[in-house]
C-alpha positions in Angstrom: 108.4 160.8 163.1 109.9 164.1 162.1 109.1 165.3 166.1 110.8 162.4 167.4 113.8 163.1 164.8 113.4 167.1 166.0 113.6 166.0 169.7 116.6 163.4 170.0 118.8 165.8 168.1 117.6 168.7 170.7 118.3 166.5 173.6 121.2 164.7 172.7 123.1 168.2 172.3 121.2 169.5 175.6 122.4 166.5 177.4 126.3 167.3 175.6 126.1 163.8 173.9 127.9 162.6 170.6 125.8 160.3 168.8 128.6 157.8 169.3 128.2 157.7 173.2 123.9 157.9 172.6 123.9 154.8 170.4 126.4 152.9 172.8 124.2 153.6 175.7 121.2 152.1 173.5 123.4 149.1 172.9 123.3 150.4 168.7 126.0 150.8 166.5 126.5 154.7 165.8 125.3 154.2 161.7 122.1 152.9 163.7 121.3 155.7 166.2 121.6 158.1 162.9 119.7 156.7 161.1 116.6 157.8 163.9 118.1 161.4 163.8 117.8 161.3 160.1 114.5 160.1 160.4 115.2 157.0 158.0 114.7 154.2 160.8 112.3 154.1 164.0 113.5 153.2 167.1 111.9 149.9 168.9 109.5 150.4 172.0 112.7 148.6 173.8 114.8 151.8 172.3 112.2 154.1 173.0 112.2 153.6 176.9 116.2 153.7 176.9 115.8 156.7 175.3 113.4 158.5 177.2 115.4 157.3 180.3 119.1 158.5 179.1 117.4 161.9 178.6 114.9 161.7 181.7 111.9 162.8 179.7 108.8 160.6 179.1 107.7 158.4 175.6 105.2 160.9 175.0 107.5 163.6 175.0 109.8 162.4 172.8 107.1 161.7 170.2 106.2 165.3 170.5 103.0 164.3 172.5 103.5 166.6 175.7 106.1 168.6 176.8 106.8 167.2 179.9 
């Protein structure tokens, strides 16, 4: 959880995001999307894939199982 938390904070800034234009992209209120950057929530497999897609990396890579 805490890699996954690391990682959407790294990319959403790499990508120049706020977390405003993230969560409206996932289809989430902004409290929501936070709440997976503060690491109080977990995002849905569904949430996951936008994810990885918005920030063209794979699943595995956001949950800090490869790099690529």
């Amino acid at each position: 959880m805490e890699v996954l938390r690391k990682n959407l904070i790294e990319l959403r800034k790499l990508h120049r995001l706020t977390q405003r234009q993230v969560a409206s992209a996932l289809g989430l209120a902004q409290p929501s999307y936070i709440r997976y950057e503060n690491g109080k929530a977990e995002p849905s497999l569904e949430n996951l894939v936008k994810l990885a897609e918005l920030f063209d990396v794979s699943i595995d890579f956001l949950c800090g199982r490869k790099e690529y």
